[in-house]
Every structure is written in C-alpha cells, then in structure tokens.
C-alpha positions as CSV (number, residue, x, y, z in Angstrom):
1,X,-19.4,8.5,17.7
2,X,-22.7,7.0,16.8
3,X,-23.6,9.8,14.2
4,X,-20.1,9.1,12.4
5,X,-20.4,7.5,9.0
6,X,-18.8,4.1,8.5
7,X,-16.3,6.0,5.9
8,X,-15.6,8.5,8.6
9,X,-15.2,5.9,11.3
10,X,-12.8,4.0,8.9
11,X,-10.8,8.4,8.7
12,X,-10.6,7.9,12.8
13,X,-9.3,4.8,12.8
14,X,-12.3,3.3,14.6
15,X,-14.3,-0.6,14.2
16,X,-16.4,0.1,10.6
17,X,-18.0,-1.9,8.5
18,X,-16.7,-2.1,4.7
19,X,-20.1,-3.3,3.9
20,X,-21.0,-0.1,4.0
21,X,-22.9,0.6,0.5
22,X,-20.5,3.7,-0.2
23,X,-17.6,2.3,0.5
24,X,-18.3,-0.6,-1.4
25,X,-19.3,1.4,-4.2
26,X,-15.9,3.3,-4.1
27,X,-14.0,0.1,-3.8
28,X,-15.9,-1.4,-7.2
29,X,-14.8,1.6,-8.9
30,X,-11.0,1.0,-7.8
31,X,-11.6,-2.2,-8.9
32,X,-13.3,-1.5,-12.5
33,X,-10.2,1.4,-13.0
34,X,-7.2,-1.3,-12.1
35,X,-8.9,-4.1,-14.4
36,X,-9.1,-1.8,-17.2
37,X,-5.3,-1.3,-16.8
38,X,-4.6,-4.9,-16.0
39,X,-6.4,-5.2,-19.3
40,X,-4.1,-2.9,-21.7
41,X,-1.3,-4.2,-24.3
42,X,1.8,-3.2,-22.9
43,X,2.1,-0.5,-25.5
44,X,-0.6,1.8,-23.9
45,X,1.2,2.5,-21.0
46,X,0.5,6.3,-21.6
47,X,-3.3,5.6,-21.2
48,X,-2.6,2.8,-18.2
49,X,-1.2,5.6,-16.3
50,X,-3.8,8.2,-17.1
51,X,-6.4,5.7,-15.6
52,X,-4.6,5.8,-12.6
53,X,-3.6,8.8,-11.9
54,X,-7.4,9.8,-12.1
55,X,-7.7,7.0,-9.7
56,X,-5.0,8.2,-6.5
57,X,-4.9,10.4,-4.7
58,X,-1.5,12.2,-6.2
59,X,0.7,11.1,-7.8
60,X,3.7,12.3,-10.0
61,X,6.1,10.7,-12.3
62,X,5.4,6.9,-12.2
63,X,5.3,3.6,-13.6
64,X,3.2,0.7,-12.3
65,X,3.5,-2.3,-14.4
66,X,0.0,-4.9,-14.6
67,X,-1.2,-6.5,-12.8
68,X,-2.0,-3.7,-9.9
69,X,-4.8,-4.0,-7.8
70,X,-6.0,-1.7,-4.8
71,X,-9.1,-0.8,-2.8
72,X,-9.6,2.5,-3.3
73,X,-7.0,4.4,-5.2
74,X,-7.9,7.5,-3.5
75,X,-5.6,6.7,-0.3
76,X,-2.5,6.1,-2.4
77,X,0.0,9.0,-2.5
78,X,2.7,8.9,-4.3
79,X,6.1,10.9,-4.3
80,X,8.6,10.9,-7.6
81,X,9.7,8.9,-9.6
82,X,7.8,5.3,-8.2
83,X,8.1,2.1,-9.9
84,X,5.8,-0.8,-9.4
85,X,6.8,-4.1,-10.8
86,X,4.2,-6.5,-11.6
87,X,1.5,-8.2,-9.5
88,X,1.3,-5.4,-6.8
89,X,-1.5,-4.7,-4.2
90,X,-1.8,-2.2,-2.1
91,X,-5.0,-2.5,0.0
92,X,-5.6,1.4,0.9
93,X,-8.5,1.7,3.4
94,X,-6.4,4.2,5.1
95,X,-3.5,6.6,3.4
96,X,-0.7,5.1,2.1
97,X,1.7,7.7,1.7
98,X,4.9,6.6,-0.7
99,X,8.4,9.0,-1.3
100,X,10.0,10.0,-3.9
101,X,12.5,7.4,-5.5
102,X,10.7,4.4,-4.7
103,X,11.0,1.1,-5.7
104,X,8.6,-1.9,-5.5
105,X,9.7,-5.4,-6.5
106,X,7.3,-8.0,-8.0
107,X,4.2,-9.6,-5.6
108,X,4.8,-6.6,-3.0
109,X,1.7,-6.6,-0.5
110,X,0.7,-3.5,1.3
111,X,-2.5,-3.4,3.8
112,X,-3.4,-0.9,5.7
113,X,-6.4,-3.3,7.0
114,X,-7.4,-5.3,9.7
115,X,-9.4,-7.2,11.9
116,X,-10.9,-7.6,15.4
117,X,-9.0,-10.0,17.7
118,X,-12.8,-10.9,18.9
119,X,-13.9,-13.5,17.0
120,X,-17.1,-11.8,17.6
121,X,-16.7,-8.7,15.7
122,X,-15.4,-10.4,13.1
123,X,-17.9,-12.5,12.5
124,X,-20.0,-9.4,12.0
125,X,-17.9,-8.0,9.3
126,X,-15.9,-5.1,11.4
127,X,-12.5,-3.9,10.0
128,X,-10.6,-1.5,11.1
129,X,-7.5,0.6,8.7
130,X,-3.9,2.2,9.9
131,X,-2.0,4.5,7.5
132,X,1.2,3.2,6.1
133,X,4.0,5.3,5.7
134,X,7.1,4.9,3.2
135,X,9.8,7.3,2.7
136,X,12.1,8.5,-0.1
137,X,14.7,6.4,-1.4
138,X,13.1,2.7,-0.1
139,X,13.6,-0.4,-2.2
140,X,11.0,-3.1,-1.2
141,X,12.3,-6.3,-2.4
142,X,10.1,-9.1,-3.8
143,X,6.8,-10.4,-2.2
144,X,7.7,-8.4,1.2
145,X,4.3,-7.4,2.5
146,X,4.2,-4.6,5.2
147,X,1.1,-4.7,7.8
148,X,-1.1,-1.6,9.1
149,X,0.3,1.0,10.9
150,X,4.0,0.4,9.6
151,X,6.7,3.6,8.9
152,X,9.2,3.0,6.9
153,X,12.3,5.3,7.0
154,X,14.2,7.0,4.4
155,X,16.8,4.3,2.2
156,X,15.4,1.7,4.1
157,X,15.8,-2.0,2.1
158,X,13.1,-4.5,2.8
159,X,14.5,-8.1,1.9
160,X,12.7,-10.4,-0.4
161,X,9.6,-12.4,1.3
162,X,10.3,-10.0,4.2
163,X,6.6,-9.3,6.7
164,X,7.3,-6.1,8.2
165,X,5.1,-6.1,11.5
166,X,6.9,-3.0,12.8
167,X,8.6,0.2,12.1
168,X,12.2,0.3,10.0
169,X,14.1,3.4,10.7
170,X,15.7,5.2,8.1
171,X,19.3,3.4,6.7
172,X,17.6,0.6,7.6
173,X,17.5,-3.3,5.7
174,X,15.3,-5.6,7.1
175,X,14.7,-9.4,6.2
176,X,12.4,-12.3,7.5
177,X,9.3,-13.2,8.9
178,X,8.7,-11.8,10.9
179,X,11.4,-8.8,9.4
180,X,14.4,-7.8,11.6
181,X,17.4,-5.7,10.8
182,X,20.3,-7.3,9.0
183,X,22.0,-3.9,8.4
184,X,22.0,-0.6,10.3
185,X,23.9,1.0,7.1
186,X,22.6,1.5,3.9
187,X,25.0,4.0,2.5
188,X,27.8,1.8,2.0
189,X,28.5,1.1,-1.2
190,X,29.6,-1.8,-1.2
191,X,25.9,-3.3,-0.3
C-alpha cells in the first residue's frame, strides 16, 4: 500500500492526505471553474453550464443555479434532467453518482468526506472519502445534508433540514436529525 499515491489511496477508500500537491491542485481548479460560474449574470446560463459540464464527470441535461461549489467536479455524475437550486455543495472526494429526475432544494450539502476518529490522525491532516449514491426520481428537500457512504433509493423524499447518516430505500421519505422514515410510500398521490 505504501507505493499507492495519495489520489489512489483516496480511489480505495484508504487514510490520504488531501494535502497532497495534486489533489490540491485539482481541487483549486474546481474551485476557479465554480467561481467563474458563481460569477455570471443570470442570463449566461448557456455558458454557466458549459463551465461545468467541462468540469464533471458526465453529465446530461441539467440546470444548477449559483452559487455551486464542489471539490473536484470530476467525481460528480449526473443522470437526466437534474436541477440544483441555489447555494449547493457537493464535496466529491469520492464519486457521487446522481439519477435521472433529480431534484435538489436550496443549501443541500453532500460529502463524501471524512475524518479519523483518532484525534491523532487528524491532527495530521488524514481524510478519508465514501461514494454517495442517489437514484432516479429523488427530491432532496432544503438544507438536508447526506454523509459518506449514503444510498439513496429510487423516489426517495428527503425532508427539509433532514442529516441522512444511513441508507433510504427506494419509496422512501425521510425527515430529522438524525433522518428516519416518516413514510414507506411515495406513490401515493395524495403526498
């Protein structure tokens, strides 16, 4: 493991160290690309999305609105048809893969980092980064945040101020902090 590179240490899922001057170069570009869109007047969306689309790592049909920030932009993978109100962050040291029909409210966090329990290793600057998964058809409802290593099923509904710590299956709506299911059943219309 010793002969791994921090950015391939990060791709296992091991202890690495952000610090690292490559990955801190690739986070500066992320950073450059999302304040350049922050930056825009709201009538050059078409060039706002060009930037970053050239910045995930696909995409299709979307709309983000500013302010967006992220870490790398390379890890972000989106389905069809995503919308991202303002002021969200998705903090992508590992994939974050997004369906189709997606749907982010305003101040939505997602982070796919962490840190050491040892106070130790955090004091020397060690992360480590679990992919986050979201499937088609979600609504993510304002200033939720969802934590490292989270899957979240198809039509699943993730209440306002929600912090999902743990898988939400498919049909699902969650609320809280920490989130826990207030409805097994999505499909009724009457919701």
């Amino acid at each position: 493991m010793n002969d791994l590179s921090e950015k391939q240490k990060r791709s296992a899922g091991l202890e690495y160290f952000p610090s690292n001057k490559q990955m801190h170069a690739e986070r500066m570009h992320a950073k450059i690309q999302c304040h350049l869109f922050n930056q825009l007047a709201p009538n050059e969306f078409k060039q706002g999305m060009k930037l970053l689309k050239g910045l995930f790592g696909c995409c299709h049909n979307f709309w983000i609105e500013p302010h967006f920030y992220c870490d790398y932009g390379y890890n972000i993978h989106l389905g069809k048809n995503f919308y991202a109100n303002h002021g969200v962050v998705i903090l992508d040291a590992a994939p974050v893969t997004i369906g189709d029909d997606v749907l982010f409210a305003p101040g939505v966090l997602i982070s796919t980092a962490s840190h050491p329990k040892d106070p130790q290793k955090r004091k020397k600057g060690l992360e480590t980064a679990s992919p986050i998964t979201i499937g088609d058809g979600v609504w993510i409802g304002m200033g939720a945040k969802i934590l490292p290593g989270v899957n979240i099923g198809n039509n699943a509904i993730i209440g306002a101020g929600a912090v999902v710590t743990k898988d939400v299956t498919e049909n699902t709506t969650v609320a809280g902090v920490p989130a826990v299911v207030i409805d097994n059943n999505n499909n009724n219309p009457t919701n």
